[in-house]
MIPAVEX-17743 format. One record per residue (C-alpha): residue number from 1; residue in one letter; x negated, y negated, z negated. Coordinates in nm, 3 decimals, decimal comma. Last residue first. Layout:
# residues N
   segu   lose         X         Y         Z
    NUM      A         X         Y         Z
...
# end
This chain:
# residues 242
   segu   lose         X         Y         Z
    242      X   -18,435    -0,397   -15,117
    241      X   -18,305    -0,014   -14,962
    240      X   -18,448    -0,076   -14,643
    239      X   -18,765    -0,275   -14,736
    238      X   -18,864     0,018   -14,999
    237      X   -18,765     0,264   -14,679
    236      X   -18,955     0,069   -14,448
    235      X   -19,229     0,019   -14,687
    234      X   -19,276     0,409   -14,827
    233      X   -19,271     0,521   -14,460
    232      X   -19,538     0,309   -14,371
    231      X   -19,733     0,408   -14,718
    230      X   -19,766     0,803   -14,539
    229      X   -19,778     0,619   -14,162
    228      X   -20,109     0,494   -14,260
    227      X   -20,187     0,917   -14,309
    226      X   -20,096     0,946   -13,917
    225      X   -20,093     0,633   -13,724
    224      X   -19,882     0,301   -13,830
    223      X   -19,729     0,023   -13,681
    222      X   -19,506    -0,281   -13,839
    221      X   -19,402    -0,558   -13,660
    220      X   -19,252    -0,906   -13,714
    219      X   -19,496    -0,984   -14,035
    218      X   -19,488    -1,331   -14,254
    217      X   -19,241    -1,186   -14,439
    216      X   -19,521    -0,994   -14,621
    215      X   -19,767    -1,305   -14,691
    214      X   -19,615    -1,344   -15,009
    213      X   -19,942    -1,391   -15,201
    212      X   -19,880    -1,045   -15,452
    211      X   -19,733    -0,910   -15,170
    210      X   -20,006    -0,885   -14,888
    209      X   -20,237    -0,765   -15,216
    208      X   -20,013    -0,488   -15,296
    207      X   -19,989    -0,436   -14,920
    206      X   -20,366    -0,371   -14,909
    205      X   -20,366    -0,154   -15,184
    204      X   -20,124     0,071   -15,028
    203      X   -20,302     0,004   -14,699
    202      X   -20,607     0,193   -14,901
    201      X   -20,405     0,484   -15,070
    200      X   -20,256     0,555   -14,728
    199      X   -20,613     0,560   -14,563
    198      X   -20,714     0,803   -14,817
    197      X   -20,461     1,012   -14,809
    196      X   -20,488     1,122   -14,458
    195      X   -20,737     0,862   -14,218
    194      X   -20,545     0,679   -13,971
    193      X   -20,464     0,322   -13,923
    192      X   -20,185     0,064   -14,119
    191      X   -20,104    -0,176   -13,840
    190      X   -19,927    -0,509   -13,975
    189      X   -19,805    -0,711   -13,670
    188      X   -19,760    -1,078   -13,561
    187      X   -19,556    -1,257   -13,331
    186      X   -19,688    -1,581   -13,131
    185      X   -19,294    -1,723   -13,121
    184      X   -19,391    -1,843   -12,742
    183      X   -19,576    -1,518   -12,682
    182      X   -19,250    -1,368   -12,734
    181      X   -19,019    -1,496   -12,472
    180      X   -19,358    -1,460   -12,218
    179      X   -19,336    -1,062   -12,341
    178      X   -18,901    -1,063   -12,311
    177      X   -18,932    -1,187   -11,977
    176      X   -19,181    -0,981   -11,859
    175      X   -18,987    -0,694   -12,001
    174      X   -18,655    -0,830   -11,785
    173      X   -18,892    -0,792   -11,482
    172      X   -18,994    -0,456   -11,552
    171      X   -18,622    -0,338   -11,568
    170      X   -18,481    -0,500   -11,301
    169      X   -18,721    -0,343   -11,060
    168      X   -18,790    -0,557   -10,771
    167      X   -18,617    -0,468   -10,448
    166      X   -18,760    -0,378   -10,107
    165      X   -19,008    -0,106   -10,196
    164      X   -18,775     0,069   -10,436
    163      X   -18,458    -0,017   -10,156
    162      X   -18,189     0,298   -10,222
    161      X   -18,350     0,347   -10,573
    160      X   -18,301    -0,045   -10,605
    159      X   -17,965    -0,040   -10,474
    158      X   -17,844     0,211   -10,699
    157      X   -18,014     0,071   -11,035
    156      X   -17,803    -0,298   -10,960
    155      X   -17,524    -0,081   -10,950
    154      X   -17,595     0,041   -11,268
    153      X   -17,662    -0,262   -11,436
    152      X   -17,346    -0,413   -11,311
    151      X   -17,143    -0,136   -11,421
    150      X   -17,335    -0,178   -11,789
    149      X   -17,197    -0,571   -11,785
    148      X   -16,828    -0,448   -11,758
    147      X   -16,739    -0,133   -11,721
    146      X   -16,940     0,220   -11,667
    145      X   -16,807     0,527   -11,532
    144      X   -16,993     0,741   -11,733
    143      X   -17,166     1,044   -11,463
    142      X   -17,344     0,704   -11,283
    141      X   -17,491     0,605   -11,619
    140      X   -17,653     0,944   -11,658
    139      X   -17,757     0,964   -11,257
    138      X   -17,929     0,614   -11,294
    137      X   -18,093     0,751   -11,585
    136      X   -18,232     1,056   -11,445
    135      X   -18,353     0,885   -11,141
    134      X   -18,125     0,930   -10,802
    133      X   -18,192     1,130   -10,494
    132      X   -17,939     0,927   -10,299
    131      X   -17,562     1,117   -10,272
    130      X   -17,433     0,845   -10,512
    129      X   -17,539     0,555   -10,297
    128      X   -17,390     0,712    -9,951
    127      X   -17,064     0,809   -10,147
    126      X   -17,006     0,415   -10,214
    125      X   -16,778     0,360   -10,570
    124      X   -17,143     0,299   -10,794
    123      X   -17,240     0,061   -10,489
    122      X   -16,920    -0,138   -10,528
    121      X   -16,918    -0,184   -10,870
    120      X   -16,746    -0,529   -10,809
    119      X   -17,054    -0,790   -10,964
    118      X   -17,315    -0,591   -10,759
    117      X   -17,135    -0,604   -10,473
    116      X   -17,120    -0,972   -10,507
    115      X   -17,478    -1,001   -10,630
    114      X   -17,534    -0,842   -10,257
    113      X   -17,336    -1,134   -10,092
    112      X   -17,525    -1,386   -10,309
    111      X   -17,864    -1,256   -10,287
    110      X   -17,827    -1,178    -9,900
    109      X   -17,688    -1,508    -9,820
    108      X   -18,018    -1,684   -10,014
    107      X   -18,283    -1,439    -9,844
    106      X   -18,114    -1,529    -9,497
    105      X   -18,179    -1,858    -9,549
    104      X   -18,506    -1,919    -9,674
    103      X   -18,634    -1,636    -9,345
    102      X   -18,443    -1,796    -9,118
    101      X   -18,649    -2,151    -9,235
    100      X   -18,931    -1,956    -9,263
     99      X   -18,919    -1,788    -8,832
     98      X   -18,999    -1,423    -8,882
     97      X   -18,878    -1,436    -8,456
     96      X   -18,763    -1,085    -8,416
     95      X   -18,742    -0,943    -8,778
     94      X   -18,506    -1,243    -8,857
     93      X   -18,239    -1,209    -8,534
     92      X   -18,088    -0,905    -8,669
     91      X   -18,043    -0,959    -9,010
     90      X   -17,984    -1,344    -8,927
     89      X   -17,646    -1,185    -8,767
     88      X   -17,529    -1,007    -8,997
     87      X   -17,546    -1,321    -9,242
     86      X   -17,344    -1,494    -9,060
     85      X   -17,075    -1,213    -8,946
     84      X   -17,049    -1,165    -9,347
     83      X   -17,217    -0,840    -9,564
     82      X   -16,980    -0,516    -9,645
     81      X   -17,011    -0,352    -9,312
     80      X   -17,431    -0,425    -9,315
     79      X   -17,468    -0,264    -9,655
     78      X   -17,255     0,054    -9,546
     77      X   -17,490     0,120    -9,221
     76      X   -17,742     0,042    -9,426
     75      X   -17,668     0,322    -9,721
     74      X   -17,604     0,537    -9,438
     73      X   -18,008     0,549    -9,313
     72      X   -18,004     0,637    -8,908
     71      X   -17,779     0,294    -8,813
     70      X   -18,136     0,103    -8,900
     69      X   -18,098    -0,289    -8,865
     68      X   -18,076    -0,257    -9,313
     67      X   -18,389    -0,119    -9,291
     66      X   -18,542    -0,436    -9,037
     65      X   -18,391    -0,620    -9,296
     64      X   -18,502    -0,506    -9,626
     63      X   -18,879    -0,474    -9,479
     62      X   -18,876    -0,856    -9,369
     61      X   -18,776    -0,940    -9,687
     60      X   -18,991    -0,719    -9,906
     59      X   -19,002    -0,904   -10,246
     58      X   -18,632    -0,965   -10,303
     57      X   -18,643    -1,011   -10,663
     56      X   -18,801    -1,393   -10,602
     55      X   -18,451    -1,487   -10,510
     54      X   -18,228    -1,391   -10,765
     53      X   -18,026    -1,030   -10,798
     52      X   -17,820    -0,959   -11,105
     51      X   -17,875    -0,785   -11,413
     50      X   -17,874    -1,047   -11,625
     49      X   -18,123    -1,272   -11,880
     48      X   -18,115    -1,606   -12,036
     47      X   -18,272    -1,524   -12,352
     46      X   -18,085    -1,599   -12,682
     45      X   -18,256    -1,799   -12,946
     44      X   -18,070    -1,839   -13,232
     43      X   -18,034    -1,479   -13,283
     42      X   -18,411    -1,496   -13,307
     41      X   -18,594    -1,138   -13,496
     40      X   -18,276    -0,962   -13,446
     39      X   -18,207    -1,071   -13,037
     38      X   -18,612    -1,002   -13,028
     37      X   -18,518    -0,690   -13,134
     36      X   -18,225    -0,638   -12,891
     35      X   -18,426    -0,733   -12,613
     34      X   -18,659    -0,526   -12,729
     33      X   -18,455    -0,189   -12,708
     32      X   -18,338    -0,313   -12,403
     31      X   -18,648    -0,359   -12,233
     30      X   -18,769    -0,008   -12,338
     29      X   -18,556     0,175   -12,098
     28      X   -18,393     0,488   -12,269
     27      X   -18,455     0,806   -12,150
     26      X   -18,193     0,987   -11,956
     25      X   -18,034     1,257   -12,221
     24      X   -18,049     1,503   -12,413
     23      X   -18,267     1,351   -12,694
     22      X   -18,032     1,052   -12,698
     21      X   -17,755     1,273   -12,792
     20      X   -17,752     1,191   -13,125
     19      X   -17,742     0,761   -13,060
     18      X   -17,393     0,842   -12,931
     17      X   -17,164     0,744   -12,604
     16      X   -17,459     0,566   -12,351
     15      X   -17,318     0,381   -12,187
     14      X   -17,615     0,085   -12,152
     13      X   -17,542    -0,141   -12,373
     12      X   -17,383     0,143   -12,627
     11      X   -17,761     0,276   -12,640
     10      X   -17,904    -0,067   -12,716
      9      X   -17,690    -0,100   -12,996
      8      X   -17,737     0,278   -13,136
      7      X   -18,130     0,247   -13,111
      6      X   -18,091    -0,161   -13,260
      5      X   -17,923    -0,014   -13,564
      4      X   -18,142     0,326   -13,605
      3      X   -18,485     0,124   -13,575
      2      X   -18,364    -0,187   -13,791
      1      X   -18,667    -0,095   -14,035
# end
């Protein structure tokens, strides 16, 4: 019922110019889309999320390191020149002793320094990143010269395609975020099934009688499949137009 809105929001979020060319394009990730549902649904209740690195995202420490020790791979030789004489030098003493205390410390200097990056675009303006074999969205936001909170998303993109074993998808964590956001608010749905005409003349019923007790507001979600989607169709336009 918001479909077209939150499509064209969630599109602009992430560069893209217009909701038409969509089709053309690097798929959208479903997080955002939600995100800005759940934004609909509780505008009161923003979640607390970014695009930046924190702690638990690093979840190959020892692997990051002993990558970023490797002069062979450019986007560690480029890392390393950016990072502080402190924190260069737990990257090369870690991997040799593993020792936790190194190990707390030199996960907390990397998550700053590398938010810091993040924060500047500096991965987006590095020719080793941009020369990676990059994912179709990745390579759409990279062509648009994003500003703001979208150049931190795509930076954040680059250094997980550069580290996918290293660094925690952004994306799948921000879902879990948005599914633990919702089972708090215990959402329902109205699914219409299958079945041609007849299933559409039965959820027609079926809504009559979800109207006549006002239990219609009551739903966050509507899905259909095939003839349900017949009366779907009717309701979000009905609800559209009201």
């Amino acid at each position: 019922m918001q479909a077209p809105r939150i499509l064209r929001r969630s599109l602009d979020r992430i560069g893209f110019t217009a909701a038409s060319r969509a089709a053309a394009e690097a798929p959208l990730p479903l997080c955002l889309i939600l995100e800005d549902e759940y934004r609909g649904l509780h505008p009161d209740q923003a979640l607390p999320l970014e695009w930046l690195l924190s702690a638990d995202h690093v979840r190959d420490l020892l692997g990051l390191t002993r990558r970023l020790q490797s002069a062979r791979e450019p986007v560690a030789k480029w890392l390393v020149a950016q990072l502080t004489p402190p924190t260069v030098e737990l990257v090369q003493h870690y991997p040799r002793t593993g020792a936790p205390a190194e190990a707390d410390e030199l996960r907390a200097r990397l998550v700053a320094e590398l938010n810091e990056l993040l924060r500047q675009g500096a991965l987006a303006a590095a020719p080793c990143f941009t020369r990676l074999h990059l994912s179709s969205l990745t390579r759409d936001l990279l062509q648009r010269h994003p500003k703001g909170e979208q150049a931190v998303h795509l930076n954040r993109l680059l250094l997980e395609e550069a580290y996918p074993d290293e660094i925690a998808p952004i994306h799948q964590r921000r879902l879990s975020a948005f599914y633990r956001a919702t089972q708090r608010h215990r959402p329902t749905a109205l699914c219409l099934s299958g079945g041609g005409i007849r299933s559409a003349t039965f959820a027609f019923g079926l809504l009559q009688g979800l109207a006549r007790f006002r239990l219609l507001k009551d739903f966050d979600y509507l899905s259909t499949v095939s003839g349900g989607g017949y009366i779907g169709s009717w309701l979000t336009a009905w609800i559209t137009r009201d």
